[in-house]
N, C-alpha and C positions, 0 to 999 in steps of 0.2 A: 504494500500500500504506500500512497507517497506520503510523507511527512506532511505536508497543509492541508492534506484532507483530502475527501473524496474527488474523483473527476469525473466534471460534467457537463465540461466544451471543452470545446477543443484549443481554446487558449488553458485551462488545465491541466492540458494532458502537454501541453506543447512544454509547460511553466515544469513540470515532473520530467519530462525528457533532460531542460537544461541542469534540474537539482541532479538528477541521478548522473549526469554525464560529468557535472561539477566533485561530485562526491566520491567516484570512479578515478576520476585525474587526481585527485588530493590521497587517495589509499596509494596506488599506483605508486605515485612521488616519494610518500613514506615508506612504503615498500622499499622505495629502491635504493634512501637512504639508508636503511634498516640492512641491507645485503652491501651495500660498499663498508660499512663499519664492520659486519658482520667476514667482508674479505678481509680487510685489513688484519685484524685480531689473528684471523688464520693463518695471512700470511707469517706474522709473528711468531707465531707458535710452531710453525711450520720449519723457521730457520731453528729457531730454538732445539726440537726436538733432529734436525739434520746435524746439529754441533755435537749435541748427547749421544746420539749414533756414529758419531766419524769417533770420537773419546774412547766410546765400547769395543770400538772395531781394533783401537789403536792395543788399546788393553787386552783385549782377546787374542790379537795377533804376538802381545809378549812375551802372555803367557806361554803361547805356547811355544814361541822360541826359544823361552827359558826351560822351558819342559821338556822339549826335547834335546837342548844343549845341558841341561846340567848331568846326565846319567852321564854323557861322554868326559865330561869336566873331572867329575868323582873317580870315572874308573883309568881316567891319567891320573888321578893324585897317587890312585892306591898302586898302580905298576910301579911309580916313583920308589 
């Protein structure tokens, strides 16, 4: 139903065309504010959690080169 009331010419119904076309453009606008902030934040988080993954990777990659260098390390000490 339109917000002023019933319609019952067609200058009413004309008057309900421009509210609802007006009310359409202003959700629409917010909407779209609402999704550029909503990108941003992401992209944020996004670098964020790509720095925490490069860290993990650097760390997982030492251990295990430590993990595999130190059995070799040990069994030259013990030949010595």
């Amino acid at each position: 139903m339109p917000i002023h009331g019933k319609i019952e010419s067609l200058d009413d119904a004309i008057r309900w065309i421009y509210e609802h076309d007006g009310r359409i453009d202003t959700l629409w606008e917010a909407q779209l504010k609402v999704n550029e902030q909503n990108t941003k934040r992401l992209d944020a988080i996004t670098k964020r959690l790509t720095a925490c993954e490069k860290r993990i990777v650097w760390l997982c990659a030492g251990a295990a080169g430590s993990g595999a260098a130190l059995p070799q390390i040990v069994q030259w000490l013990i030949s010595l």
